[in-house]
N, C-alpha and C positions, 0 to 999 in steps of 0.2 A: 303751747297754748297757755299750757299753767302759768307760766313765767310772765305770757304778754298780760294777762287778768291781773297777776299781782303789783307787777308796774303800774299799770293803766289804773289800779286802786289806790294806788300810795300818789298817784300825781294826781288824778283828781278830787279826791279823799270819797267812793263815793264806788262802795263793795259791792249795791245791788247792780251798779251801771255798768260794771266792769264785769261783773257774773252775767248778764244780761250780752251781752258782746259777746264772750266766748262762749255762748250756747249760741249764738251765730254764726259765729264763724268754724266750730265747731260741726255742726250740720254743712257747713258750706264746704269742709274740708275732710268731709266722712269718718270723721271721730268718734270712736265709740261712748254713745250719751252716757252711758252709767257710770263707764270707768274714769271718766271728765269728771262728772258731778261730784264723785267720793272726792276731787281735792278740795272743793267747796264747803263740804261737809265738814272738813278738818279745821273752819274758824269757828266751829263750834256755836253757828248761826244756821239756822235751816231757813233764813228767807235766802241767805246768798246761793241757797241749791235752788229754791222756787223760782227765782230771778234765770240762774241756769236754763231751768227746763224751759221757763217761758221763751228765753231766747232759742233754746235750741228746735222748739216747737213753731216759730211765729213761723205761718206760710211766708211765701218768696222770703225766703232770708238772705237773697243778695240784695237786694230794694232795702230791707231795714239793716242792713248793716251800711249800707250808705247812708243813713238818714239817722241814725244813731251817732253819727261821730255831729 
């Protein structure tokens, strides 16, 4: 998941959209939220964990993660 967030940042240049996705899918793949968010935490930006949470939080997260790409 780390790996797909870091990609998906560096090609669309765009770290909340990418944190944002893998709290998605993240949730969709029963990933534990905390230990996800600390890699987020490592750009040394706390909106890209806010972004995190909110994706890993939004109800039906199969529906927004189709609707996110």
């Amino acid at each position: 998941m780390c790996g797909y967030a870091y990609n998906l940042a560096e090609a669309v240049g765009d770290r909340q959209k990418a944190a944002f996705e893998a709290g998605l899918l993240s949730r969709r793949y029963g990933l534990e939220r905390d230990r996800i968010a600390e890699f987020f935490s490592e750009y040394g930006n706390q909106q890209t964990v806010v972004y995190f949470y909110a994706g890993y939080d939004t109800p039906g997260g199969n529906e927004a993660v189709r609707m996110a790409r």
